[in-house]
N, C-alpha and C positions, 0 to 999 in steps of 0.2 A: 198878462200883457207880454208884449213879444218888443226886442228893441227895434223893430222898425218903428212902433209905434211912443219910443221913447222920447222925452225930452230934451232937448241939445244942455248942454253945462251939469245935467243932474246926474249925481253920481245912482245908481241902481244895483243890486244883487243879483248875480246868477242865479237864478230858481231851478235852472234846468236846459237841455239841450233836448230838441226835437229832430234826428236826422234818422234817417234807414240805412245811411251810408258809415260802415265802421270806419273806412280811411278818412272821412270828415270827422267822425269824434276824434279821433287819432292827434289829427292836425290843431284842433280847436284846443284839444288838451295840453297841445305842448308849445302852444300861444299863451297857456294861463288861462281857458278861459273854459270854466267848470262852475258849476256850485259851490255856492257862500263865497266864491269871488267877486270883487265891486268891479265895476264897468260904467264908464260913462261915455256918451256918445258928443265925439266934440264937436264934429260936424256934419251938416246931410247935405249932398248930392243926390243930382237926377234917379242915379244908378247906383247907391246906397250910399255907406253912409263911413265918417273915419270914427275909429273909439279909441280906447284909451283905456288897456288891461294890462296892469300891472306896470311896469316901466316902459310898456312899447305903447305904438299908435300902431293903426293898423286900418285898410282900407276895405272894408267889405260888403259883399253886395247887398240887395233887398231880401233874396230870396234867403239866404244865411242870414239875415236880420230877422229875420221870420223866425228861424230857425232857433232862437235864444231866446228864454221866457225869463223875465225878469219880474 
């Protein structure tokens, strides 16, 4: 499952990152947000969705929602 498809308030694990682009691992990685890190999604919007990795929130889109398998 991917966190577009996540539940709002439910904390979930990192499983994995699916990108082809290395400067998005790059950036994702120095957000905290990699494998066997928790994640939870606090909010959805139209245009994605805010979460909640490590001590930050953070606003990101569907297609990067996509992009994280939990």
């Amino acid at each position: 499952m991917n966190l577009a498809n996540a539940q709002v308030g439910q904390e979930y694990i990192i499983r994995g990152i699916e990108t082809d682009d290395e400067e998005l691992d790059a950036f994702l990685f120095s957000l905290g947000c990699y494998s066997g890190e928790p994640i939870t999604v606090i909010a959805r919007k139209r245009g994605g969705c805010t979460v909640s990795i490590k001590d930050g929130r953070y606003n990101i889109d569907n297609q990067l929602a996509e992009a994280i398998l939990v």
